[in-house]
C-alpha positions as CSV (number, residue, x, y, z in Angstrom):
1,X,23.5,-22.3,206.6
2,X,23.7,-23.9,210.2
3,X,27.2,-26.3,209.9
4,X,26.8,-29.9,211.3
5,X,29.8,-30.3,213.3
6,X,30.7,-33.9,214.4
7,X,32.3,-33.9,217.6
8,X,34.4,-37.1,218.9
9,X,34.1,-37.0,222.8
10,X,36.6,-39.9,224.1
11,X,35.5,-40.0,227.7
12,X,33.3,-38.7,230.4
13,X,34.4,-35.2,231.6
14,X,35.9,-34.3,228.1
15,X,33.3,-32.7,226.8
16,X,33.5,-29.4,224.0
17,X,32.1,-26.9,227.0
18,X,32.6,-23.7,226.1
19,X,34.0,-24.0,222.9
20,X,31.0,-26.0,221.6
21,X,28.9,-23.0,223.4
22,X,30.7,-20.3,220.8
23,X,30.1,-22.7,217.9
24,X,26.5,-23.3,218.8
25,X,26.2,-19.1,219.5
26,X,28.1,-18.2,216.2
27,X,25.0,-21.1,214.6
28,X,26.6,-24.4,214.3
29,X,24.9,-27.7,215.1
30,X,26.8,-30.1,217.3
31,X,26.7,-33.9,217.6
32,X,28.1,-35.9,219.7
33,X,29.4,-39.3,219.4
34,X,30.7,-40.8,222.2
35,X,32.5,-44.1,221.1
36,X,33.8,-45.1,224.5
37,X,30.4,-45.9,225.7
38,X,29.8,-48.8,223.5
39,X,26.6,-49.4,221.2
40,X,24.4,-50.7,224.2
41,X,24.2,-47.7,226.4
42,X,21.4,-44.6,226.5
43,X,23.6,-42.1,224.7
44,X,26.6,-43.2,222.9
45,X,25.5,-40.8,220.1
46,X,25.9,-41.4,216.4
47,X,28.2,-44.0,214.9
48,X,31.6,-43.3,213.8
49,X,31.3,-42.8,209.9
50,X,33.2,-45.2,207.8
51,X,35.1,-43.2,206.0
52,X,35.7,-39.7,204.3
53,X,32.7,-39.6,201.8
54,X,30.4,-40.6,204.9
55,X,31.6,-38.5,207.0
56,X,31.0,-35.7,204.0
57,X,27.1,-37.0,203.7
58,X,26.0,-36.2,207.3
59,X,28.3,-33.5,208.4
60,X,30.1,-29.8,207.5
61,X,33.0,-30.7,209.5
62,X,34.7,-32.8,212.9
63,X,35.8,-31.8,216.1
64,X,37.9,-34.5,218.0
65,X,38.4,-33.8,221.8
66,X,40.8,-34.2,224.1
67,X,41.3,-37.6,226.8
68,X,43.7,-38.8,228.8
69,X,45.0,-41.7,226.7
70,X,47.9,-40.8,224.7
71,X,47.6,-41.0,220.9
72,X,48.9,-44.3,220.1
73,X,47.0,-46.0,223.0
74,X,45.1,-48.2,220.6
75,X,44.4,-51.0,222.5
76,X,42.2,-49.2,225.2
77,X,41.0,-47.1,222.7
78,X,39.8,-49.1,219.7
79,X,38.2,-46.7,218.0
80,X,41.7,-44.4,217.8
81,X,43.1,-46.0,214.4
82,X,39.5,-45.2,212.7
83,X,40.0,-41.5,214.1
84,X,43.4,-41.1,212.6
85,X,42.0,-42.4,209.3
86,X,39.6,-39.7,208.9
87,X,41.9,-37.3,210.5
88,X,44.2,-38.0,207.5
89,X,41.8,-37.8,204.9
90,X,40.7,-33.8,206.8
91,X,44.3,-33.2,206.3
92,X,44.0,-34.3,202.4
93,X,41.8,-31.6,202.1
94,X,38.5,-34.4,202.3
95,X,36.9,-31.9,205.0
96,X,37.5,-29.3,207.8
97,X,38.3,-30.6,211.0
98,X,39.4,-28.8,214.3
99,X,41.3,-30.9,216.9
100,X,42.4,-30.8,220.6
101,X,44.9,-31.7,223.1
102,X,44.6,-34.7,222.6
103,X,43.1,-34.5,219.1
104,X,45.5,-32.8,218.0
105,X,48.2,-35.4,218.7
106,X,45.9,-37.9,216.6
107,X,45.8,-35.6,213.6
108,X,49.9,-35.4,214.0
109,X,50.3,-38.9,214.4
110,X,48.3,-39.2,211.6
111,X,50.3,-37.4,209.6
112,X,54.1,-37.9,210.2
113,X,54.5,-35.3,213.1
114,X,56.9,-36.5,215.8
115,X,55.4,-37.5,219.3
116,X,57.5,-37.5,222.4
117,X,56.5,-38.2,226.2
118,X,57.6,-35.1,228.6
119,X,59.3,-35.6,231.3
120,X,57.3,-32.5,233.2
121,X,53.9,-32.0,232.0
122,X,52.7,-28.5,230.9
123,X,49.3,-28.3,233.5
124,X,47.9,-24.7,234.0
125,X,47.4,-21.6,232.3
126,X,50.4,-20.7,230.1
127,X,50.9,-17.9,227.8
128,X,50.9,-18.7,224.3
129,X,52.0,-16.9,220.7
130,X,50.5,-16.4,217.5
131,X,53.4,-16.8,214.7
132,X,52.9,-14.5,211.9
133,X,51.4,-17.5,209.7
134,X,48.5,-16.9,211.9
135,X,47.9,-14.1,210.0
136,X,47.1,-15.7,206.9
137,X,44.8,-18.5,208.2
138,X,41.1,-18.5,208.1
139,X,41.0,-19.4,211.8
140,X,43.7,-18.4,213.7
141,X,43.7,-14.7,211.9
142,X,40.8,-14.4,214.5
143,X,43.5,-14.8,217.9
144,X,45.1,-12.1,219.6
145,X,49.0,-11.5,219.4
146,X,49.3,-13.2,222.6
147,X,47.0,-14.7,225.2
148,X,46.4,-17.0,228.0
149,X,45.4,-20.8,227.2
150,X,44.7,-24.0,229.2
151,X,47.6,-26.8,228.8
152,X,46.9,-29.8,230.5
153,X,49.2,-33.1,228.7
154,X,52.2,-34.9,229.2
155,X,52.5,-36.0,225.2
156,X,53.6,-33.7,222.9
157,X,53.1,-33.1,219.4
158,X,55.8,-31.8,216.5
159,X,54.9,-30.1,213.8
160,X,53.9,-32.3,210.8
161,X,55.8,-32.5,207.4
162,X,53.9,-29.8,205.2
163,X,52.0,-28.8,208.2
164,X,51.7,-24.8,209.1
165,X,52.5,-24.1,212.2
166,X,50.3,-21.3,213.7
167,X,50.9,-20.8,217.5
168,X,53.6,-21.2,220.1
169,X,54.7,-19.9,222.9
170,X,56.3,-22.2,225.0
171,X,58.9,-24.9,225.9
172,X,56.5,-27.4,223.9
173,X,56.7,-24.6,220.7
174,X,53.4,-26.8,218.4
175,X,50.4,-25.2,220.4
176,X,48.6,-24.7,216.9
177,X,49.2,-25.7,213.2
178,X,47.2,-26.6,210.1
179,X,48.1,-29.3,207.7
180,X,44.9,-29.2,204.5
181,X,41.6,-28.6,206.1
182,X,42.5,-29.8,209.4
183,X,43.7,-27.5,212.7
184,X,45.5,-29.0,215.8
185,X,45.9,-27.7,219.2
186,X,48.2,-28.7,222.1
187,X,45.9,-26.5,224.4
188,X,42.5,-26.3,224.9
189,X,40.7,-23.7,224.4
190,X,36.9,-25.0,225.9
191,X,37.9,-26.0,229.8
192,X,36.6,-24.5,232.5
193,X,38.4,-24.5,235.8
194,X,35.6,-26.6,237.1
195,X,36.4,-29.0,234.7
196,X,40.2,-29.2,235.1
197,X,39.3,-29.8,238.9
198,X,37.3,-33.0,237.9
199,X,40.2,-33.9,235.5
200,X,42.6,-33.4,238.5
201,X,40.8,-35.4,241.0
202,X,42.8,-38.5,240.1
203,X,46.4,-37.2,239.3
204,X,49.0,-36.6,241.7
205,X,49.1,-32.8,241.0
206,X,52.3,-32.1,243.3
207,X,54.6,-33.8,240.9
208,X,53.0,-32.1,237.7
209,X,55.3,-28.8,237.4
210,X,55.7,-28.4,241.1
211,X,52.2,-27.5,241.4
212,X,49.9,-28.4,244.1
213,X,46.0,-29.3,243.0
214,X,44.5,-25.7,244.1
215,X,47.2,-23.8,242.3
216,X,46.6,-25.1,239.2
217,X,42.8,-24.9,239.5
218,X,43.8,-21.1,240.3
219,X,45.6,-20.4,237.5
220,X,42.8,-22.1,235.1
221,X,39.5,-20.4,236.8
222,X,41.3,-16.9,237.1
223,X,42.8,-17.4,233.3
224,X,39.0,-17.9,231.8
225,X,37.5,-14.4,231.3
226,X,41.0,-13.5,229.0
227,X,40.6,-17.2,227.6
228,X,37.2,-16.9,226.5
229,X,38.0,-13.5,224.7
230,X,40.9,-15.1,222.9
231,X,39.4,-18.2,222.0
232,X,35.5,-17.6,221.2
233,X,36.8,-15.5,218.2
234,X,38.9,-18.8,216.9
235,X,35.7,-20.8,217.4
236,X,33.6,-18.1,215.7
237,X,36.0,-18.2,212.7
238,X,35.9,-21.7,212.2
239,X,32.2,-21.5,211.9
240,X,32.5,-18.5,209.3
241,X,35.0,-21.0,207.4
242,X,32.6,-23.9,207.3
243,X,29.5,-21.4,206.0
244,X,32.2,-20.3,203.5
């Protein structure tokens, strides 16, 4: 079986990249649906579904990126409360979803995890930790002890009621946790230092952990061989659990 993976991309540059490479190599099918574009341009993809039991028609599972907006940021973001709403029924147990930066703030607001603005953002690559419930998930069992990972956000997630949390690591501890059949991440897992240098083009890097521009981009390019052989096993797993 070849799983149909929706994927929510919420604007330009925040594509899956690599991660969506390893799901397409371990024999998933992705499609993209690009909301923020609007109905009237070449490629806004497929249409949000409406609920749950459409979602469950056309697709094996959703993957909701990451974006700069923060999580509650509605009102330039209209499509955001329909996100949550099927984020919440994944988390019932309605279908598998895997969630990002980001997405993974969604699927906590969404369910009764505690949001907070940093004062210092976490922007680099950071070392994070797989908690021993790790060991007993069907996706996270597939990540190293420890490893490097991309952080790039200035919101940050707490761990939901009833959620299981999976990873830490650092001074913002949820970096992974389950809650039914949906997974959250504070990090990402699919950027590129290419792509963090586009993100970074219009952020005042300097005031974002004392780092200037080129150091960050440093840490991210050099970070991406031990990256990719931490994370393309976590992206490989979730495709196993969807053929499952």
């Amino acid at each position: 079986m070849s799983p149909r993976i929706l994927v929510i991309e919420h604007e330009a540059g925040t594509d899956a990249r690599r991660f969506g490479d390893w799901l397409e190599h371990a024999g998933a099918e992705l499609i993209v649906a690009r909301p923020y574009l609007g109905p009237g341009h070449a490629d806004p993809g497929p249409p949000l579904p409406a609920d749950a039991a459409a979602l469950r028609a056309n697709y094996d599972a959703l993957i909701v990126l990451g974006g700069a907006a923060g999580p509650l940021d509605d009102e330039g973001n209209p499509w955001f409360p329909h996100v949550r709403s099927l984020l919440a029924a994944s988390a019932e147990g309605a279908f598998p979803s895997f969630n990002i930066c980001l997405g993974g703030e969604l699927l906590a607001a969404a369910t009764g995890g505690q949001l907070r603005r940093r004062r210092v953002p976490q922007v680099g690559a950071y070392i994070v930790a797989a908690r021993p419930e790790a060991a007993g998930d069907p996706v996270f069992s597939a990540m190293p002890a420890s490893a490097p990972a991309v952080l790039w956000h200035q919101e940050e997630m707490g761990l939901p009621p009833g959620a299981v949390h999976l990873v830490d690591g650092t001074d913002a501890p949820v970096q992974a946790f389950r809650i039914g059949q949906a997974w959250g991440t504070q990090f990402h897992p699919e950027t590129t230092g290419s792509q963090a240098r586009s993100w970074g083009q219009n952020v005042s890097m300097p005031v974002w952990c004392g780092k200037a521009h080129e150091q960050v981009i440093a840490e991210i390019t050099n970070a991406e061989p031990e990256v990719e052989a931490a994370m393309a096993p976590i992206a490989a797993a979730f495709a196993e659990y969807l053929r499952r």
